[in-house]
mmCIF file as gemmi writes it, N, C-alpha and C atoms, coordinates in Angstrom:
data_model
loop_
_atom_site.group_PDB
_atom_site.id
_atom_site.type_symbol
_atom_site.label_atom_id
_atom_site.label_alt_id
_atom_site.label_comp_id
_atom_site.label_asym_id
_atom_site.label_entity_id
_atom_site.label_seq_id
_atom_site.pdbx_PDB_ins_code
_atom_site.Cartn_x
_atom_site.Cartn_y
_atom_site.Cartn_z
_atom_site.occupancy
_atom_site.B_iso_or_equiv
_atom_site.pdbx_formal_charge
_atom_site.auth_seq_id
_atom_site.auth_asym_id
_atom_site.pdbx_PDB_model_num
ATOM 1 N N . UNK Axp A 1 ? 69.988 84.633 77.689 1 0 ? 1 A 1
ATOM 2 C CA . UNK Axp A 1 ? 70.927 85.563 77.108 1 0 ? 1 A 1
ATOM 3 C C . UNK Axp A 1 ? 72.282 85.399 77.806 1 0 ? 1 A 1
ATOM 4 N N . UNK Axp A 2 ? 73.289 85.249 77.09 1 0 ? 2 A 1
ATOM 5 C CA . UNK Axp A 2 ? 74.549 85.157 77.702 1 0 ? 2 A 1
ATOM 6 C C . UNK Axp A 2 ? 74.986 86.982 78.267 1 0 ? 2 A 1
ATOM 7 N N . UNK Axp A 3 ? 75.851 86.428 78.659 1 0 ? 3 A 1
ATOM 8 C CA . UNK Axp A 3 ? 76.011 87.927 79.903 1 0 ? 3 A 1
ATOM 9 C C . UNK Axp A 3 ? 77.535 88.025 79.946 1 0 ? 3 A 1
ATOM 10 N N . UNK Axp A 4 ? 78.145 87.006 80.144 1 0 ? 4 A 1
ATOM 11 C CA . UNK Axp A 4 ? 79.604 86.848 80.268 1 0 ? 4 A 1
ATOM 12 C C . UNK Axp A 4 ? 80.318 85.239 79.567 1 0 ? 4 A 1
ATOM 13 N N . UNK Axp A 5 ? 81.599 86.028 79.528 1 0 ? 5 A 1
ATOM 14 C CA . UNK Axp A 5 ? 82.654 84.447 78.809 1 0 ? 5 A 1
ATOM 15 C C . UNK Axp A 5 ? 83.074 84.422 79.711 1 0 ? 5 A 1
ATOM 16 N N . UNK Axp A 6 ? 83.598 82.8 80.5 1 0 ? 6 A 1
ATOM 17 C CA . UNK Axp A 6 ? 85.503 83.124 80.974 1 0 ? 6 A 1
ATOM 18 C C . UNK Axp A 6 ? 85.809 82.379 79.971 1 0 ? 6 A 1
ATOM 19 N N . UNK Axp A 7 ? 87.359 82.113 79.95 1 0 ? 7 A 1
ATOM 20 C CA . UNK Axp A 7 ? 87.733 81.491 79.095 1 0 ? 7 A 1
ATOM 21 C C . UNK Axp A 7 ? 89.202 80.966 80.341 1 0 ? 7 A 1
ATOM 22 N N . UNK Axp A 8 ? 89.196 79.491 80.134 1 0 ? 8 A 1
ATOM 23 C CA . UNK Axp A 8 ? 90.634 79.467 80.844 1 0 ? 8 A 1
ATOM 24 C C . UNK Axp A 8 ? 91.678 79.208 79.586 1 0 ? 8 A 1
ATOM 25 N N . UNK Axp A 9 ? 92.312 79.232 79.824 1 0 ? 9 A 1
ATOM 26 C CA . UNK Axp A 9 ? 93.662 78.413 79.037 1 0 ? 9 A 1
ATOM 27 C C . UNK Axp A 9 ? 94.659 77.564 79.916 1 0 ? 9 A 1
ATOM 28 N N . UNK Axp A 10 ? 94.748 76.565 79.238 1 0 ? 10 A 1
ATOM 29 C CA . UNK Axp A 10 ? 95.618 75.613 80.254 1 0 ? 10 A 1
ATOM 30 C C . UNK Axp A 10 ? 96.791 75.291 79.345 1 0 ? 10 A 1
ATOM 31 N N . UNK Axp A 11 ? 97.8 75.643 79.605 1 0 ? 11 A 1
ATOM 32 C CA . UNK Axp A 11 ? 99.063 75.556 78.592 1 0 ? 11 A 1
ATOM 33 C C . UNK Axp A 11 ? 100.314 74.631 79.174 1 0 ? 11 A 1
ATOM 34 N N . UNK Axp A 12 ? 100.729 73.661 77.909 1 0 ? 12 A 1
ATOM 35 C CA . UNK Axp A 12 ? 101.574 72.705 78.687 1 0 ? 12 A 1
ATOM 36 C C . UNK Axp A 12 ? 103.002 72.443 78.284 1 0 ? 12 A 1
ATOM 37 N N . UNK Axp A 13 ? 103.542 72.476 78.693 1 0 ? 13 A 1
ATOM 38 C CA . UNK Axp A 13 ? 105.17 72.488 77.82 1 0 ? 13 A 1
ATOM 39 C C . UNK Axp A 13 ? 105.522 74.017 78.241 1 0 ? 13 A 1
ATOM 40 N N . UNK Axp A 14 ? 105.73 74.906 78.891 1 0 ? 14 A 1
ATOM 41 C CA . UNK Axp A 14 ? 106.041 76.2 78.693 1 0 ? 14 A 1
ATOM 42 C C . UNK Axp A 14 ? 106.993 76.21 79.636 1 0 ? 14 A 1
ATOM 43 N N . UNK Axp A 15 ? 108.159 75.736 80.036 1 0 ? 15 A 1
ATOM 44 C CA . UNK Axp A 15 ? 109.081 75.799 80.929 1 0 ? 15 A 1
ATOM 45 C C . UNK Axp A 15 ? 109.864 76.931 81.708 1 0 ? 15 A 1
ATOM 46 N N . UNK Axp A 16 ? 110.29 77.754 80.245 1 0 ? 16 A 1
ATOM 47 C CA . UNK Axp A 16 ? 111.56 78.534 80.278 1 0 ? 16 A 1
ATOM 48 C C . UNK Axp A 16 ? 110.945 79.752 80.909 1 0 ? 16 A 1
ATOM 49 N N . UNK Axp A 17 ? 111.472 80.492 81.884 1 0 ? 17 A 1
ATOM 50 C CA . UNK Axp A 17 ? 110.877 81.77 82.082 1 0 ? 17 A 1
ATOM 51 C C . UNK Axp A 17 ? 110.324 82.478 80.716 1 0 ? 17 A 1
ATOM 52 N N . UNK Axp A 18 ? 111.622 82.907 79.695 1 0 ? 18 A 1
ATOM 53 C CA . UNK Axp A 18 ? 111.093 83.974 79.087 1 0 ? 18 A 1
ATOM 54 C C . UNK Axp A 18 ? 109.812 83.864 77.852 1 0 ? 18 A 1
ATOM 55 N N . UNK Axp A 19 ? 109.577 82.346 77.822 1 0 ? 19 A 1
ATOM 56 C CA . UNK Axp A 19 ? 108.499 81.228 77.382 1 0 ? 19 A 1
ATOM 57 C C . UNK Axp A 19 ? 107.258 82.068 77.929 1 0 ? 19 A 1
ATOM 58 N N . UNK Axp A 20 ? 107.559 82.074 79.386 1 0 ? 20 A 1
ATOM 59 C CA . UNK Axp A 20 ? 106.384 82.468 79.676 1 0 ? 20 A 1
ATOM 60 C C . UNK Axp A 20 ? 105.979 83.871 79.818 1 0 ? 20 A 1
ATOM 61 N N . UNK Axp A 21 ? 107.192 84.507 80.028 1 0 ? 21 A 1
ATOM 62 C CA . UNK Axp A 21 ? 106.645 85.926 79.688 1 0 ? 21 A 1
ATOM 63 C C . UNK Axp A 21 ? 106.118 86.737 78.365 1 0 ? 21 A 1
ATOM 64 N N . UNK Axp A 22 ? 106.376 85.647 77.579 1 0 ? 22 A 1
ATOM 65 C CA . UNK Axp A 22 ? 106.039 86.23 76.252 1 0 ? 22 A 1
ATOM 66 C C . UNK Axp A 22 ? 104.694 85.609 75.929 1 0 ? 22 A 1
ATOM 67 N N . UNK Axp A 23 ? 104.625 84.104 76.511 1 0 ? 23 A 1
ATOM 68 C CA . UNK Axp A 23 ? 102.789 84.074 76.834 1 0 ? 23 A 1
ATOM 69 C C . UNK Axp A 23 ? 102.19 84.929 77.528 1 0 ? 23 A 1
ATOM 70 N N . UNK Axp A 24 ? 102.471 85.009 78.584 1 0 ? 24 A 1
ATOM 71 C CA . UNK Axp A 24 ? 101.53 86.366 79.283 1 0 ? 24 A 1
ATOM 72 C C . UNK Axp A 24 ? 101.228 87.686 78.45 1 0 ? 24 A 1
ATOM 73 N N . UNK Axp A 25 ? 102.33 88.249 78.057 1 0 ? 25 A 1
ATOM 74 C CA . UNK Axp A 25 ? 102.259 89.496 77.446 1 0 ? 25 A 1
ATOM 75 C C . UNK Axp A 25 ? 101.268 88.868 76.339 1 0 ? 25 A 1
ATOM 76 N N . UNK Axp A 26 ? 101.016 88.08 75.572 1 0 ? 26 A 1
ATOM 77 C CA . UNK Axp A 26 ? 100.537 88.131 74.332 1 0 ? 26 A 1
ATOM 78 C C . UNK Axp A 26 ? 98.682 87.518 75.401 1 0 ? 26 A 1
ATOM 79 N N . UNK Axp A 27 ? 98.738 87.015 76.052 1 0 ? 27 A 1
ATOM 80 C CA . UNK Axp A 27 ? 97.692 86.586 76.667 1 0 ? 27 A 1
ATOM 81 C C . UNK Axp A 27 ? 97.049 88.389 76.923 1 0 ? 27 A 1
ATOM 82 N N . UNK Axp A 28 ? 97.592 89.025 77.01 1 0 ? 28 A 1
ATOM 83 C CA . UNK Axp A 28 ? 97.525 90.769 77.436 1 0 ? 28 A 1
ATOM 84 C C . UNK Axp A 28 ? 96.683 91.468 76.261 1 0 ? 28 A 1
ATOM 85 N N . UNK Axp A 29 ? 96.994 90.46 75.275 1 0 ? 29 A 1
ATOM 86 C CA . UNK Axp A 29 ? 95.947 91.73 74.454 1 0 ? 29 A 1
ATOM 87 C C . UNK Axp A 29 ? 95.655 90.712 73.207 1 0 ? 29 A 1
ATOM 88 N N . UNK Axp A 30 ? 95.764 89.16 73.045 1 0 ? 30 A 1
ATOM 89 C CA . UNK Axp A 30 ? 95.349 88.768 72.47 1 0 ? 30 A 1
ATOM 90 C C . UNK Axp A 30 ? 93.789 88.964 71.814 1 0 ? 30 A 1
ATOM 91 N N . UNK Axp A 31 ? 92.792 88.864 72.964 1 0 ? 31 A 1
ATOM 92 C CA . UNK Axp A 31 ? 91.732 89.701 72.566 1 0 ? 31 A 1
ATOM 93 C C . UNK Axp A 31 ? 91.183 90.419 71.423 1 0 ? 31 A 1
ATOM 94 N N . UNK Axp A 32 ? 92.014 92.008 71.703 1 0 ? 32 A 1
ATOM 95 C CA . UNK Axp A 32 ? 92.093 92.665 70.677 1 0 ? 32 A 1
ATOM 96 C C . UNK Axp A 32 ? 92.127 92.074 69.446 1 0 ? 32 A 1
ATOM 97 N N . UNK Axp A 33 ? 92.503 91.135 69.291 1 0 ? 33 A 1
ATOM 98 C CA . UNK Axp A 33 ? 92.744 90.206 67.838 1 0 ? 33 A 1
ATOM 99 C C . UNK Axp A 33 ? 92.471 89.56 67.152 1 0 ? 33 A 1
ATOM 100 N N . UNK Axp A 34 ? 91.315 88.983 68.224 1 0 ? 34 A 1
ATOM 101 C CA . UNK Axp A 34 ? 90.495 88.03 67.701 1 0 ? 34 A 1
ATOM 102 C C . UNK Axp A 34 ? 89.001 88.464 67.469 1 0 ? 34 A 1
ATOM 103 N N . UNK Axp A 35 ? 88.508 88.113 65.871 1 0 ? 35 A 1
ATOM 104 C CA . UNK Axp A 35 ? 87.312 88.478 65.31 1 0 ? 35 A 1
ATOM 105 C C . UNK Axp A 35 ? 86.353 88.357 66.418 1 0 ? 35 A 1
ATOM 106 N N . UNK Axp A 36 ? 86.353 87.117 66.823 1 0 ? 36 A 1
ATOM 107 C CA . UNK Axp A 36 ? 84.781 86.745 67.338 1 0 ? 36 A 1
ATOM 108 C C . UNK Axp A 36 ? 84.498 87.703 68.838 1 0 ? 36 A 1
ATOM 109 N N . UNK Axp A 37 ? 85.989 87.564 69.552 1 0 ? 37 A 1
ATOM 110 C CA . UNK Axp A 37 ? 85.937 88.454 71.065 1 0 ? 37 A 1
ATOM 111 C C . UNK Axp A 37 ? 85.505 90.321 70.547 1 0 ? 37 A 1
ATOM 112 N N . UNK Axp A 38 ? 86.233 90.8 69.551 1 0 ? 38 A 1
ATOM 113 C CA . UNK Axp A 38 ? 85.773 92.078 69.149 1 0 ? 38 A 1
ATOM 114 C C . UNK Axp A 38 ? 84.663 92.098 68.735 1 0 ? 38 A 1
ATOM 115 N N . UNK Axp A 39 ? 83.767 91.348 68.457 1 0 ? 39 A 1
ATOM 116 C CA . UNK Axp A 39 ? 82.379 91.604 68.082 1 0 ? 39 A 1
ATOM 117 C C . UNK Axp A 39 ? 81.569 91.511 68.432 1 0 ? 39 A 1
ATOM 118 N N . UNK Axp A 40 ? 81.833 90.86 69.949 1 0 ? 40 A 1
ATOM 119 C CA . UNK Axp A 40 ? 80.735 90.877 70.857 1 0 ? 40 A 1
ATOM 120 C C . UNK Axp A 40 ? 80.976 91.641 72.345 1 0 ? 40 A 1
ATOM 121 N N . UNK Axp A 41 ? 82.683 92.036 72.231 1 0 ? 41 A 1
ATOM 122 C CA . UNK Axp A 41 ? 82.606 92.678 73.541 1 0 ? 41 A 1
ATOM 123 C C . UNK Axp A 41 ? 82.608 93.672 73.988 1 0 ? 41 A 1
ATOM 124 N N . UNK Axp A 42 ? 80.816 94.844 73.497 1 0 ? 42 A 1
ATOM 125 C CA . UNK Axp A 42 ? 80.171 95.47 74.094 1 0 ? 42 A 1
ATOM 126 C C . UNK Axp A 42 ? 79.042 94.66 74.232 1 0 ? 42 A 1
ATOM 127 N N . UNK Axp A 43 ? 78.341 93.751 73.897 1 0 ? 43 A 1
ATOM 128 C CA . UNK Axp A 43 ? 77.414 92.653 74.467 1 0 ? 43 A 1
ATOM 129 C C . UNK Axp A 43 ? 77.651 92.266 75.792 1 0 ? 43 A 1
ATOM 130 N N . UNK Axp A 44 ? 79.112 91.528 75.947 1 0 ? 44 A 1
ATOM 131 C CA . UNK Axp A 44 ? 79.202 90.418 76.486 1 0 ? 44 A 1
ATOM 132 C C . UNK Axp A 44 ? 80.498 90.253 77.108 1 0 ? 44 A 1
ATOM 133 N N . UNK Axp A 45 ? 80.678 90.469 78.502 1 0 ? 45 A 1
ATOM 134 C CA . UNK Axp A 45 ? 82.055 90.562 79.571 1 0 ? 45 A 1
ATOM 135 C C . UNK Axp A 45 ? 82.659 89.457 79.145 1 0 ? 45 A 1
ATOM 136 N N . UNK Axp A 46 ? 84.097 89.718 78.525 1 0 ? 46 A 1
ATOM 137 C CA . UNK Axp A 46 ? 84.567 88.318 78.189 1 0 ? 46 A 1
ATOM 138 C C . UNK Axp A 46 ? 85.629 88.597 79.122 1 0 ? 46 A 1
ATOM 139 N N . UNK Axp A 47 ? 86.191 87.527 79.581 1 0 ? 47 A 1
ATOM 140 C CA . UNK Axp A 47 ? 87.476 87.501 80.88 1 0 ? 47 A 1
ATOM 141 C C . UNK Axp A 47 ? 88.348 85.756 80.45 1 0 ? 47 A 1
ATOM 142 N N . UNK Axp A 48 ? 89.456 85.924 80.467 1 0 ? 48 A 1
ATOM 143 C CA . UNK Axp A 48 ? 90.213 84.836 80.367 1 0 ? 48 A 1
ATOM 144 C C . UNK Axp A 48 ? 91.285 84.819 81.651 1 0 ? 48 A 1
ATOM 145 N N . UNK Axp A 49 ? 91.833 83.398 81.557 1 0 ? 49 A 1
ATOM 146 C CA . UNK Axp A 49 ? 93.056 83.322 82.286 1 0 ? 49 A 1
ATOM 147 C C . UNK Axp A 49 ? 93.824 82.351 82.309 1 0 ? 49 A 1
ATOM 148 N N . UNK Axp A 50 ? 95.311 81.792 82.287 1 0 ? 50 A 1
ATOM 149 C CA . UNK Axp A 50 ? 96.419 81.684 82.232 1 0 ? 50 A 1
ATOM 150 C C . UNK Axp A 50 ? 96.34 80.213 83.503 1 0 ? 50 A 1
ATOM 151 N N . UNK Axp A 51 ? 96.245 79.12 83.176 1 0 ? 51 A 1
ATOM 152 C CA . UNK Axp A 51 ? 97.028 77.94 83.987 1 0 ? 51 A 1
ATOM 153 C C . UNK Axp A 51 ? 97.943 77.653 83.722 1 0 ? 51 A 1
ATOM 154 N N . UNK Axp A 52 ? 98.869 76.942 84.059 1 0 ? 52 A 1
ATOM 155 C CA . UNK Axp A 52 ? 100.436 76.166 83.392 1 0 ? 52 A 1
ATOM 156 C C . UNK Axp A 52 ? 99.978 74.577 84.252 1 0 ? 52 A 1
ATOM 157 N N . UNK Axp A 53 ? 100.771 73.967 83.75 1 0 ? 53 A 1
ATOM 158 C CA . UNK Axp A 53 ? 100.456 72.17 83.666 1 0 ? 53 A 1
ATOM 159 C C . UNK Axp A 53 ? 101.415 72.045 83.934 1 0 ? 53 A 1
């Protein structure tokens, strides 16, 4: 039985500061948004996070 997600993201080209603040913020509640993460996460601890290249 799965128990938990991570999820990384590794993002490349994102230079400009405000580039990246507007990835983060949307990294903030992307979640919420997506079908498959809302339908399982009272099942299943999903956790992501943010690399730059």
């Amino acid at each position: 039985m799965v128990k938990r997600i991570h999820v990384t993201y590794t993002l490349q080209g994102v230079a400009a500061d405000e580039d990246r603040e507007k990835v983060e913020r949307v990294h903030g509640f992307h979640a919420d948004y997506c079908p498959v993460a809302r339908s399982i996460k009272d099942a299943i601890d999903i956790t992501t996070e943010l690399q730059y290249a």
